[in-house]
N, C-alpha and C positions, 0 to 999 in steps of 0.2 A: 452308552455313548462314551468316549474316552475323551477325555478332557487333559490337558498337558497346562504347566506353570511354573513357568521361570521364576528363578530366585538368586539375587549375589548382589553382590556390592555394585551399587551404580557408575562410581568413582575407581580409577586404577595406576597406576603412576608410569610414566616409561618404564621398560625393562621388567617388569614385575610380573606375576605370570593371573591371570586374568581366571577367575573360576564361577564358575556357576551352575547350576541344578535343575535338573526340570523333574518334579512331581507329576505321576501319573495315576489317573481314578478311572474308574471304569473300563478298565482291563490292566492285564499284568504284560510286566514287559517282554517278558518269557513266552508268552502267545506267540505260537507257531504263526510264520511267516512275517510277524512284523516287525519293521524299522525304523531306528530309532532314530531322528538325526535334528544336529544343529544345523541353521541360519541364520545368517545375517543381513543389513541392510544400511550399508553406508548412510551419510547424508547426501542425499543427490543423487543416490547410484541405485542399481538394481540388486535382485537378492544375490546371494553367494553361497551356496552353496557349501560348508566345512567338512563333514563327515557324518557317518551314520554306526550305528551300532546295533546288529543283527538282534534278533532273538534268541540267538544260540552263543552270543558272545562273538560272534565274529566281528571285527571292525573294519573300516574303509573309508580311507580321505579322499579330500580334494590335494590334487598334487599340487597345488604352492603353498598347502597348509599343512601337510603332512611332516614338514618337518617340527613343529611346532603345538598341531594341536593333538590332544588326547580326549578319546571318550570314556569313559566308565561306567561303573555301574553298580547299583544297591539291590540287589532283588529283594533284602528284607525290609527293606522302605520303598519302592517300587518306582525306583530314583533313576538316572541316568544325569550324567554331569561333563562338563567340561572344561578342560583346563587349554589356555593359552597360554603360551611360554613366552617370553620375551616383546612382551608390547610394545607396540608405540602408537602414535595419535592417528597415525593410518588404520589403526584396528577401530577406533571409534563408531560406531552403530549399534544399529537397534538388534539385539539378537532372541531368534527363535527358535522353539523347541518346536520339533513339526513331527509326525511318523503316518506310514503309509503301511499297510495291510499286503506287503507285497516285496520281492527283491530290489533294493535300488544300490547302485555302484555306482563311485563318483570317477570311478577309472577311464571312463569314455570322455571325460572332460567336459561333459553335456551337463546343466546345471538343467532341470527344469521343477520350479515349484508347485505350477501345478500336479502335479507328479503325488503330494500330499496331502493325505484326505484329515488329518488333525493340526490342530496348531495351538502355540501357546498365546497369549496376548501380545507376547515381546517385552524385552525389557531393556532400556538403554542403559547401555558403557560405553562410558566419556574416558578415553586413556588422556590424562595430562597431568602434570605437575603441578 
């Protein structure tokens, strides 16, 4: 069973660029066919979809966050992580580490969460000063 868990700072200040980690157990991120990806969830709003990070290193945003966010990746910690660049208090939500067993593209502009069969608990970032 693969299990995912967020980790970073709760707190983040305008402009400052917003990082965080999701650990993965019970499989490796390297497994053919699976992806890797963040979400988030406003307050009051539904999920959002950010980007995702292949198994083979390929990446793929959501296009109004593509100029801004980054995924990466640790295979020798069996980590993926992500950096948002230039915050503000619109970024504030719950963000999740989720991956699906299968190709997912945010090029279609089509967000859907059920889509992903793991997820992490979530963890909240409050961007403010």
């Amino acid at each position: 069973q693969v299990q995912l868990q967020e980790s970073g700072p709760g707190l983040v200040k305008p402009s400052q660029t917003l990082s965080l980690t999701c650990t993965v157990s019970g499989g490796s991120i390297t497994n053919s066919h699976f992806y890797w990806s963040w979400i988030r969830q406003p307050p009051g709003k539904g999920r959002e979809g950010m980007g995702a990070r292949a198994y083979d290193g390929d990446t793929n945003y959501s296009e109004s966050l593509k100029s801004r966010a980054s995924i990466s990746r640790d295979t020798s910690k069996n980590q993926f992580s992500l950096q948002l660049h230039s915050v503000t208090p619109e970024d504030t939500a719950m963000y999740y580490c989720a991956s699906v067993a299968a190709p997912y593209s945010y090029s279609s502009g089509i967000f859907s969460s059920d889509a992903f069969d793991y997820w992490g608990q979530g963890i909240q970032v409050t961007v403010s000063s």
